[in-house]
C-alpha positions in Angstrom: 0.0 0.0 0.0 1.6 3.6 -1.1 2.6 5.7 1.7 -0.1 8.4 2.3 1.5 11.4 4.2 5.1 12.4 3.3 7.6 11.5 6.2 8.4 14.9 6.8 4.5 15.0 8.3 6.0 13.1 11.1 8.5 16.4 12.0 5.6 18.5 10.9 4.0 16.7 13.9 6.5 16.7 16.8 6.8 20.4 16.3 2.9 21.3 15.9 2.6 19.1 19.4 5.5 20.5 21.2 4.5 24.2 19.5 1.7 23.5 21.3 3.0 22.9 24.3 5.1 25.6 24.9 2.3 28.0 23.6 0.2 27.1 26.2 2.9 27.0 29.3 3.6 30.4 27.6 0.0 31.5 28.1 -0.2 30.3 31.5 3.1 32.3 32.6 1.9 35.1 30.9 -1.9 35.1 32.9 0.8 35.1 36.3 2.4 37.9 35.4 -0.5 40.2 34.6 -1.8 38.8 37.8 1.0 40.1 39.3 1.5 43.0 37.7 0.7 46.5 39.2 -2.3 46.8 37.0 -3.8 43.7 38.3 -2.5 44.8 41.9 -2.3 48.3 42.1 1.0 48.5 43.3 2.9 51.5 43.0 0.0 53.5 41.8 -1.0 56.8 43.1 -4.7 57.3 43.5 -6.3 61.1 43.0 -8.0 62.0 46.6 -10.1 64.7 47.5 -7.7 66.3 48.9 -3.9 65.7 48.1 -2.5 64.6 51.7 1.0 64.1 51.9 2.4 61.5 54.9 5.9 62.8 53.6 5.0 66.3 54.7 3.0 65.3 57.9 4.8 62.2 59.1 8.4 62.8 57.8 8.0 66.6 58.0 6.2 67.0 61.2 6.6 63.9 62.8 2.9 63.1 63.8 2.3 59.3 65.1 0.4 57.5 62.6 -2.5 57.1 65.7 -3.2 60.5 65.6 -5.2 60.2 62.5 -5.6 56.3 63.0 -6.6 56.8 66.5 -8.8 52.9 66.4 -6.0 51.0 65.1 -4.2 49.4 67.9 -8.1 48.4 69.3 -9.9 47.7 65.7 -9.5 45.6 62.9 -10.2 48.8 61.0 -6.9 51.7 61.4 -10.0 54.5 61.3 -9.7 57.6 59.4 -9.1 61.2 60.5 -12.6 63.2 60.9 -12.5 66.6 59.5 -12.6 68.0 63.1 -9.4 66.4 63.8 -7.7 68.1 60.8 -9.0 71.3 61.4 -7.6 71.1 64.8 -4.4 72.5 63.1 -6.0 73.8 59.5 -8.3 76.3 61.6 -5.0 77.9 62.5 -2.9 76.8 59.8 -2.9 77.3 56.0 -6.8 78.0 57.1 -7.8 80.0 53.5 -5.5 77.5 51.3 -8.2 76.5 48.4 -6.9 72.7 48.3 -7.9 72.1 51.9 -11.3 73.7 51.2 -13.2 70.0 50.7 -12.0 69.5 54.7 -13.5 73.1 55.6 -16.8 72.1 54.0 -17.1 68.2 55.2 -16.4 70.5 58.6 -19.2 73.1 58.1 -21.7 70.5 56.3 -20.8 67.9 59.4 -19.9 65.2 55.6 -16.7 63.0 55.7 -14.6 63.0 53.0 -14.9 60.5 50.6 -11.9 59.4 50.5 -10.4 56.2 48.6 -9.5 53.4 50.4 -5.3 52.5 48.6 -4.9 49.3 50.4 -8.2 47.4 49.8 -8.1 43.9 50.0 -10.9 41.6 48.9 -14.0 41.1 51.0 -13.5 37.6 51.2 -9.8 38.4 53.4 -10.1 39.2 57.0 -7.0 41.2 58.5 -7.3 42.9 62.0 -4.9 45.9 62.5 -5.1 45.6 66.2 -3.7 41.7 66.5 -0.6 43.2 64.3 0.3 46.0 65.9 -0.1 44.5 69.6 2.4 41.7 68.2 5.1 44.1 66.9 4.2 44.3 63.5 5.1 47.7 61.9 2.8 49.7 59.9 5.9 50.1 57.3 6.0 46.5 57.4 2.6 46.6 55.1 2.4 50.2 54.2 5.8 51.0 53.2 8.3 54.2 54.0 4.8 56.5 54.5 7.1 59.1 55.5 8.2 59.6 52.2 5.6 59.5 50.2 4.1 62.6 48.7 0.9 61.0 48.0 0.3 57.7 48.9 0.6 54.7 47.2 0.0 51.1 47.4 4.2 49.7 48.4 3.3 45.5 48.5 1.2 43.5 46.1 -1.0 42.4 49.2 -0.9 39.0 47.4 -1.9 36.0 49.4 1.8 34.5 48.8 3.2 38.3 50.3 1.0 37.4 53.4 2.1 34.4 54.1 5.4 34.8 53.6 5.6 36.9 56.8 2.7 34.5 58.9 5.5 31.7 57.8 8.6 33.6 59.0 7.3 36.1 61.3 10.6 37.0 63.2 11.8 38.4 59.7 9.8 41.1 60.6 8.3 41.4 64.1 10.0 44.7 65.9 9.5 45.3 69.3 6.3 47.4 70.4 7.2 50.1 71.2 8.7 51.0 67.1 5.9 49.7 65.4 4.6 53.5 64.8 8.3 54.1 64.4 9.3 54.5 60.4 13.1 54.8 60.9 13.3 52.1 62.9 15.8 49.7 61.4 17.1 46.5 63.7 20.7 45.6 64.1 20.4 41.9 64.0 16.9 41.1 63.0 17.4 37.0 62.7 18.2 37.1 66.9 16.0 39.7 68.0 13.0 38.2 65.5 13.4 34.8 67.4 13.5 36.4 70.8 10.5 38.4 70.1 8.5 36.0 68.6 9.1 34.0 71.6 8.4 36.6 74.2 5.4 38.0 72.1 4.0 34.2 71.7 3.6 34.8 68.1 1.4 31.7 66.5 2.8 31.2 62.7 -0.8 30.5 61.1 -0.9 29.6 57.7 -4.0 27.9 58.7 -7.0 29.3 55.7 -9.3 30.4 58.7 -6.7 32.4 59.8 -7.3 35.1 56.9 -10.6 33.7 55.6 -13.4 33.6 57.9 
């Protein structure tokens, strides 16, 4: 019986099947990098606010503690935003007339908070309590990044599940003690012993268990 398909169909094969192959293992490593990616995340991205705060000016500038605009967050799960009263506890005396702080004199007058938009927003199906963190000597940079210097504020980690657990795994990479949590030049000299020793003292639980984050 005559041959039907030329033999180079067999080399026409193995390279349509391995094309194949790597076509879709390229597909699938490209879906994890735009998952990744800022514009999936939001990392790195600057979003517009009613009003342009600057942490660089007000926390690296003027040194205010994070709780005195986050006054719930070492009792809540939520940090808490500033009310307008609380800003214009200074801005009633301070660049009072300025026309970009006008939204805050109006939500004060019209007794309105700001709408303001949440950067670090993760999905409603993730629990995180800012209290638990903080009382076990987990900075605020830890998560949010240098605050200090940022102009306008930004999203600094992916907030990824993998970024999460990579610190509930190895906790004593990044536990400090208490009383620098709030501290953003705080830098340890040897984190590896004084990680273990806090972890220890602080009786730090390394849950990587799913209730732990999904409830």
């Amino acid at each position: 019986m005559a041959q039907i398909f030329h033999p180079s169909f067999n080399t026409i094969s193995k390279v349509s099947i391995f094309g194949a192959l790597f076509l879709v293992l390229g597909a699938l490593w490209l879906m994890g990098a735009v998952n990744r990616s800022p514009y999936m995340t939001g990392q790195n991205v600057v979003i517009d606010q009613p009003v342009p705060f600057s942490h660089e000016h007000h926390v690296g500038g003027l040194g205010i503690d994070c709780r005195y605009c986050h006054s719930a967050v070492e009792e809540s799960s939520f940090a808490g935003m500033p009310s307008s009263k609380t800003c214009m506890g200074c801005h009633s005396q301070i660049f009072a007339d300025a026309p970009m702080l006008e939204p805050v004199r109006a939500s004060f007058r019209l007794d309105r908070s700001i709408p303001w938009v949440r950067v670090h927003d993760l999905p409603d199906f993730a629990y995180f309590d800012h209290s638990i963190h903080v009382a076990k000597g987990i900075g605020c940079a830890s998560c949010h990044g240098p605050v200090d210097r940022m102009p306008l504020l930004w999203q600094d980690a992916p907030l990824l599940m993998e970024w999460c657990l990579a610190c509930h795994r190895e906790p004593e990479r990044f536990v400090r003690p208490r009383q620098e949590v709030f501290n953003m030049a705080w830098t340890p000299e040897d984190q590896a012993r004084l990680g273990a020793e806090l972890v220890e003292r602080y009786q730090i639980a390394k849950r990587t268990d799913c209730y732990a984050c999904h409830r």
